[in-house]
mmJSON file of the N, C-alpha and C atoms, coordinates in Angstrom:
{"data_MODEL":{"atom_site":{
"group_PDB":["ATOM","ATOM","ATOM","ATOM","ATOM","ATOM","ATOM","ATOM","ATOM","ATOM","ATOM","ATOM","ATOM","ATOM","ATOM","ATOM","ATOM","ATOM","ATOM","ATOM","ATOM","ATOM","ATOM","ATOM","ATOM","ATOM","ATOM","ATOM","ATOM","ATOM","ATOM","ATOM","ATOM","ATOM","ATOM","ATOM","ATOM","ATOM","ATOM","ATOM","ATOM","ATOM","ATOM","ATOM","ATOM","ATOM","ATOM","ATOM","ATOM","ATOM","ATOM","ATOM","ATOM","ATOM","ATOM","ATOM","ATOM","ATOM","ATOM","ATOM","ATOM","ATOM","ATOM","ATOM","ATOM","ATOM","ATOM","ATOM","ATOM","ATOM","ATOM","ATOM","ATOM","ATOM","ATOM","ATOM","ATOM","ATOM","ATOM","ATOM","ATOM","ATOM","ATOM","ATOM","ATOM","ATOM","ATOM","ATOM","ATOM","ATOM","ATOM","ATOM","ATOM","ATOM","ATOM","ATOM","ATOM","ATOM","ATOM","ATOM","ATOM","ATOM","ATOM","ATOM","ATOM","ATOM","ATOM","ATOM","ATOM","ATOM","ATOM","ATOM","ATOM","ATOM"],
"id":[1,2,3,4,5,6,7,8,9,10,11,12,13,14,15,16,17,18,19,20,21,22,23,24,25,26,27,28,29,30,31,32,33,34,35,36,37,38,39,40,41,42,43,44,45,46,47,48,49,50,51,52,53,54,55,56,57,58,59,60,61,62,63,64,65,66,67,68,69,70,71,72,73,74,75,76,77,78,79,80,81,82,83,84,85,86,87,88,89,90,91,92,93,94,95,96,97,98,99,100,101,102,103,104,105,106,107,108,109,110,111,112,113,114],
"type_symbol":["N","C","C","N","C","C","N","C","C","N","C","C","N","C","C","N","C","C","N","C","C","N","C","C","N","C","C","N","C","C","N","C","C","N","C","C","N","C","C","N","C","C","N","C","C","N","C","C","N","C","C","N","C","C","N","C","C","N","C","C","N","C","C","N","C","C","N","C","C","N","C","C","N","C","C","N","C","C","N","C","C","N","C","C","N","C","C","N","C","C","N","C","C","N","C","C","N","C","C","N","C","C","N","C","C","N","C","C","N","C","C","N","C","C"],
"label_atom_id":["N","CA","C","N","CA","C","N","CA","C","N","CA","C","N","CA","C","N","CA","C","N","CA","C","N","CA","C","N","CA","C","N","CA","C","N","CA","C","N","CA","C","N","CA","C","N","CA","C","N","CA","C","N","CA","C","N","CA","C","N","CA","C","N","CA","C","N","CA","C","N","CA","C","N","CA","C","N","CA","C","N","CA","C","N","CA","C","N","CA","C","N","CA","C","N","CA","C","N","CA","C","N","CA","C","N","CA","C","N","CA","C","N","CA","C","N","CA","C","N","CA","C","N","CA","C","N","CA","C","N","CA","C"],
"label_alt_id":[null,null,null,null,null,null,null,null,null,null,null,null,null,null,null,null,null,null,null,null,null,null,null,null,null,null,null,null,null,null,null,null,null,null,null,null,null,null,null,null,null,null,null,null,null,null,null,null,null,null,null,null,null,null,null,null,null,null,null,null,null,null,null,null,null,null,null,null,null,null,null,null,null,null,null,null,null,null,null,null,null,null,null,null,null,null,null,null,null,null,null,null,null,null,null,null,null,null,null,null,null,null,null,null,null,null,null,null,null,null,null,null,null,null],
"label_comp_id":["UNK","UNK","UNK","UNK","UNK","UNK","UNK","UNK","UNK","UNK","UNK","UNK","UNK","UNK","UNK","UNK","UNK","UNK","UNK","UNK","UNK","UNK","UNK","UNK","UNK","UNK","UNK","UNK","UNK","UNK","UNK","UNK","UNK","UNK","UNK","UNK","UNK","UNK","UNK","UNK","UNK","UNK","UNK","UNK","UNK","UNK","UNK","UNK","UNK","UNK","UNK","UNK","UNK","UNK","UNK","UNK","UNK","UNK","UNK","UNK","UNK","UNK","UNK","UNK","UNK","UNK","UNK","UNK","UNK","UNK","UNK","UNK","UNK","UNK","UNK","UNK","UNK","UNK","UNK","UNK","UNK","UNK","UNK","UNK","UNK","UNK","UNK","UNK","UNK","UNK","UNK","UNK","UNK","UNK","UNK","UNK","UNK","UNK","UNK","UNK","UNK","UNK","UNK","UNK","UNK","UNK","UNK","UNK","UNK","UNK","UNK","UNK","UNK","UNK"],
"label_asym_id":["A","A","A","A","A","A","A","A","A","A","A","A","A","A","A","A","A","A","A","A","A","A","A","A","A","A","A","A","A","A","A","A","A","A","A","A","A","A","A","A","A","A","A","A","A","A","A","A","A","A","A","A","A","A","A","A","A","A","A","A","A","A","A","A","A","A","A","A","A","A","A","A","A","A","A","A","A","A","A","A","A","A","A","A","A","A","A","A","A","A","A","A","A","A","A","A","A","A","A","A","A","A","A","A","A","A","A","A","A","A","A","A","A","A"],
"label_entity_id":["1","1","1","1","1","1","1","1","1","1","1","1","1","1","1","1","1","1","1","1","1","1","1","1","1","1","1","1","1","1","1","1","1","1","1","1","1","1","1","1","1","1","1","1","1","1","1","1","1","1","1","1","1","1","1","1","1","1","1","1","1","1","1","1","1","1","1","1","1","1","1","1","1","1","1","1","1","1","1","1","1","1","1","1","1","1","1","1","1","1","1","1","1","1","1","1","1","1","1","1","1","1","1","1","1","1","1","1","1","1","1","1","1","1"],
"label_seq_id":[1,1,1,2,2,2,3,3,3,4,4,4,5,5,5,6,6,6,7,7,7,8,8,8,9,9,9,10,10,10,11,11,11,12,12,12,13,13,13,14,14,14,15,15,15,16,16,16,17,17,17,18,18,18,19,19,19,20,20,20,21,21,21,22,22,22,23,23,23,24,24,24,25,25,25,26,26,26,27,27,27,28,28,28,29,29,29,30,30,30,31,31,31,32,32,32,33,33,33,34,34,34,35,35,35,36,36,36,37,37,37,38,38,38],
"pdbx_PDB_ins_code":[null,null,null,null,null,null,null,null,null,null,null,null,null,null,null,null,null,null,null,null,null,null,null,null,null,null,null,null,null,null,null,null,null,null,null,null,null,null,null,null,null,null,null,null,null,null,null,null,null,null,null,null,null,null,null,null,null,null,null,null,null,null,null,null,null,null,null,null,null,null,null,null,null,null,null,null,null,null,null,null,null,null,null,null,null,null,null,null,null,null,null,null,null,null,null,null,null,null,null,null,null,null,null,null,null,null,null,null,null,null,null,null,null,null],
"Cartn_x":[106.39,107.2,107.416,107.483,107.776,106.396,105.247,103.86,103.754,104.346,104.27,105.105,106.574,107.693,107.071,106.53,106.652,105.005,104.533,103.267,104.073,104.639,105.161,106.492,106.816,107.498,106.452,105.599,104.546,104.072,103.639,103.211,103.921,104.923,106.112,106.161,106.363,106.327,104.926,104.063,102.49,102.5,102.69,103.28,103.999,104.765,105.504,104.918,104.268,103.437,102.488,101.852,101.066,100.76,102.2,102.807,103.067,103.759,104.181,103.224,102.002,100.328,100.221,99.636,99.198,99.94,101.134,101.901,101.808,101.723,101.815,100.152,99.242,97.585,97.716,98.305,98.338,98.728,100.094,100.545,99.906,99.483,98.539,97.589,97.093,95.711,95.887,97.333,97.232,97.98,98.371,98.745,97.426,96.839,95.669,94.721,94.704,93.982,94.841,95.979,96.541,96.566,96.911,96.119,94.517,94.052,92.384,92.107,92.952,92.995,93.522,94.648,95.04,94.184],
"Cartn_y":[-96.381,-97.08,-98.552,-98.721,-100.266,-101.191,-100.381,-101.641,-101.687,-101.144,-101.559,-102.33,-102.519,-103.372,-104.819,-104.671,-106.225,-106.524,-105.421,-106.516,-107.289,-106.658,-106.85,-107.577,-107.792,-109.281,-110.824,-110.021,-111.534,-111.923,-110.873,-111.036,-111.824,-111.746,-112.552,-113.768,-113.901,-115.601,-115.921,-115.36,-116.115,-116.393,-115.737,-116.035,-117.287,-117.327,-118.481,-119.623,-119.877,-120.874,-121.745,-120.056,-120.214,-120.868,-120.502,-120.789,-122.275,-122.732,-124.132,-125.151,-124.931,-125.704,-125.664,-124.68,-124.34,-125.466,-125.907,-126.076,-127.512,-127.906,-129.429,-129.734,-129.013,-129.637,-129.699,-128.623,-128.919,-130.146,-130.612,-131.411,-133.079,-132.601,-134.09,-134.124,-133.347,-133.394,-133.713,-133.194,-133.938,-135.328,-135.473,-137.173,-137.85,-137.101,-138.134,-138.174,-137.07,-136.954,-138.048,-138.0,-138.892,-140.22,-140.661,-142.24,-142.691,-141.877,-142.378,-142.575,-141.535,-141.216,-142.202,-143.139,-144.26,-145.383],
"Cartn_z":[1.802,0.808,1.206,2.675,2.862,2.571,2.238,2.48,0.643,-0.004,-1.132,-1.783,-1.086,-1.429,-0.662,0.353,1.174,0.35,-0.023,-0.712,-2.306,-2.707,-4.275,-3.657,-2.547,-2.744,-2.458,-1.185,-0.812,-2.489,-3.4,-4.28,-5.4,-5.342,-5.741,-5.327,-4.168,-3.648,-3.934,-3.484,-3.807,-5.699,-6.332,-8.168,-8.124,-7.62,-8.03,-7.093,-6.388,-5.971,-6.66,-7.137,-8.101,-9.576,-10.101,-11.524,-10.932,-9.585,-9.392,-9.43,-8.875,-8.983,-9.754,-10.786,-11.827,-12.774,-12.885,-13.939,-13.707,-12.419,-11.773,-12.17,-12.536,-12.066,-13.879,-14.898,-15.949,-16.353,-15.989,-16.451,-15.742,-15.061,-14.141,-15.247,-15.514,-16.145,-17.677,-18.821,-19.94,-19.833,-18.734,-18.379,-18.714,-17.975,-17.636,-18.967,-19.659,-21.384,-22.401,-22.016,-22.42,-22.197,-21.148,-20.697,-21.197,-20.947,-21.483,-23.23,-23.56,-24.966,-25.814,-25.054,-25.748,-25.904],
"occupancy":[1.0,1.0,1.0,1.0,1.0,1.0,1.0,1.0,1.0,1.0,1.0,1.0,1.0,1.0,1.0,1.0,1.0,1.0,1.0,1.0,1.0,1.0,1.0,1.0,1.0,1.0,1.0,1.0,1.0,1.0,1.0,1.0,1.0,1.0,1.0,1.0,1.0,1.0,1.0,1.0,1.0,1.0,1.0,1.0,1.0,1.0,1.0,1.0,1.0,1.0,1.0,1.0,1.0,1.0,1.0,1.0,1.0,1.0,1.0,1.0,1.0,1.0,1.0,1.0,1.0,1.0,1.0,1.0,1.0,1.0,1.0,1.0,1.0,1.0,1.0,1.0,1.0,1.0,1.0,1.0,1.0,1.0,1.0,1.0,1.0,1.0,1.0,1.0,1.0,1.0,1.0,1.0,1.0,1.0,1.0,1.0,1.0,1.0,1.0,1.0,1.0,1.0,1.0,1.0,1.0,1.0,1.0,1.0,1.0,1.0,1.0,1.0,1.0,1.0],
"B_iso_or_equiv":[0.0,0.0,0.0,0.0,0.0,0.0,0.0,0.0,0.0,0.0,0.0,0.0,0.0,0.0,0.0,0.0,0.0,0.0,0.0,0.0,0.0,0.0,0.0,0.0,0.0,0.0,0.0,0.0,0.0,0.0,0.0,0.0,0.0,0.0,0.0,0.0,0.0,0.0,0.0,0.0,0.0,0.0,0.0,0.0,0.0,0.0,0.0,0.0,0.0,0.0,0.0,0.0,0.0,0.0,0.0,0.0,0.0,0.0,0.0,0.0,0.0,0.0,0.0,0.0,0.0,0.0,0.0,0.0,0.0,0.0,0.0,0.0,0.0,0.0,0.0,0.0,0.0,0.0,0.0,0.0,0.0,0.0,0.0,0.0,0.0,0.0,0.0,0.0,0.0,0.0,0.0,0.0,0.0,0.0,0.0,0.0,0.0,0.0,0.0,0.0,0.0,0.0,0.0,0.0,0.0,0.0,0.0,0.0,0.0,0.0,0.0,0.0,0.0,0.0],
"pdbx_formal_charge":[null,null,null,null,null,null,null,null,null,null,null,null,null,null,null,null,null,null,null,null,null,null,null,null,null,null,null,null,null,null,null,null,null,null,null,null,null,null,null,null,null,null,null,null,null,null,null,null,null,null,null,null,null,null,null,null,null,null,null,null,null,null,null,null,null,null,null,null,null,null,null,null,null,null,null,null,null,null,null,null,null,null,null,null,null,null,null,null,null,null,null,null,null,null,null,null,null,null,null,null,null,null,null,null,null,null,null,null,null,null,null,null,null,null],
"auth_seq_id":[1,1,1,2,2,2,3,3,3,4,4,4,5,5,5,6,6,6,7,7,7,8,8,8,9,9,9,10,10,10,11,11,11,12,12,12,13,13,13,14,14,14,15,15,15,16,16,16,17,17,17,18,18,18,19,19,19,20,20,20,21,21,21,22,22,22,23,23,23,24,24,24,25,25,25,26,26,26,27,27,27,28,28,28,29,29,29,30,30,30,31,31,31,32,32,32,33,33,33,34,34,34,35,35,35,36,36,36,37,37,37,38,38,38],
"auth_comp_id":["UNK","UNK","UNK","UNK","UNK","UNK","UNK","UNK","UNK","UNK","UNK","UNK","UNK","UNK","UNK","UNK","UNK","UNK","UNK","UNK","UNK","UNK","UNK","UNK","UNK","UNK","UNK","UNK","UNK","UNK","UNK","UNK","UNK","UNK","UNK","UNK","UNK","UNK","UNK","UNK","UNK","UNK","UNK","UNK","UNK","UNK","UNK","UNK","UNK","UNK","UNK","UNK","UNK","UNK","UNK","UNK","UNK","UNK","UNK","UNK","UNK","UNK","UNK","UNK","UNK","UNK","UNK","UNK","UNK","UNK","UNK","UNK","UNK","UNK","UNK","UNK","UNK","UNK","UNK","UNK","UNK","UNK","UNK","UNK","UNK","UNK","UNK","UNK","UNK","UNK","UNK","UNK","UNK","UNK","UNK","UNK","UNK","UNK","UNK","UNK","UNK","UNK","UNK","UNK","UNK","UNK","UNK","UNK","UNK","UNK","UNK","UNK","UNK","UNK"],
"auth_asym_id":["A","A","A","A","A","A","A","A","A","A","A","A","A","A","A","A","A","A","A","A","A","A","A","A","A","A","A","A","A","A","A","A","A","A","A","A","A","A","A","A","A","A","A","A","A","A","A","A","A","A","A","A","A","A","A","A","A","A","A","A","A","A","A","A","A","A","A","A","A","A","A","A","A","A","A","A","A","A","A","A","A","A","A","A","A","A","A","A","A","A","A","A","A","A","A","A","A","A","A","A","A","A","A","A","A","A","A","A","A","A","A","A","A","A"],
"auth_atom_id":["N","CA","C","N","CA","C","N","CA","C","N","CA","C","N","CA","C","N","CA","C","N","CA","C","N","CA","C","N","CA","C","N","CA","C","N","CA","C","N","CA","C","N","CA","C","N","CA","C","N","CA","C","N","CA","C","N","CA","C","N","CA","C","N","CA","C","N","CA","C","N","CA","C","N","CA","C","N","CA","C","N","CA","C","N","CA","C","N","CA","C","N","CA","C","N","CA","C","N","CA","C","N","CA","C","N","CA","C","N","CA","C","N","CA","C","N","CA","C","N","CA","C","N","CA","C","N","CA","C","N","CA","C"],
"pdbx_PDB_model_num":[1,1,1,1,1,1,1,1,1,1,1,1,1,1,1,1,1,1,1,1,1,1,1,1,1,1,1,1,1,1,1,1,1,1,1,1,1,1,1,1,1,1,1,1,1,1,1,1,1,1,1,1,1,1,1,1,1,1,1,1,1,1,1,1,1,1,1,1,1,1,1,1,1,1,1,1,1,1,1,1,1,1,1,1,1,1,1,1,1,1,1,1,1,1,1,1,1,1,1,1,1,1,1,1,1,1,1,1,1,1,1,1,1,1]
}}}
């Protein structure tokens, strides 16, 4: 029971890392569609 709780929390912190890049490379990237685009 404990190797499935400590994976489904790592799994948890690694998610929200994830979602944090993810959201930062999005938003870099329609900056940047946007600058050129003007």
């Amino acid at each position: 029971m404990n190797i499935p709780y400590t994976w489904n929390d790592d799994h948890g912190y690694m998610f929200k890392w994830v979602v944090i890049v993810a959201g930062f490379a999005s938003a870099v990237l329609f900056i940047t569609i946007i600058y050129y685009a003007r």
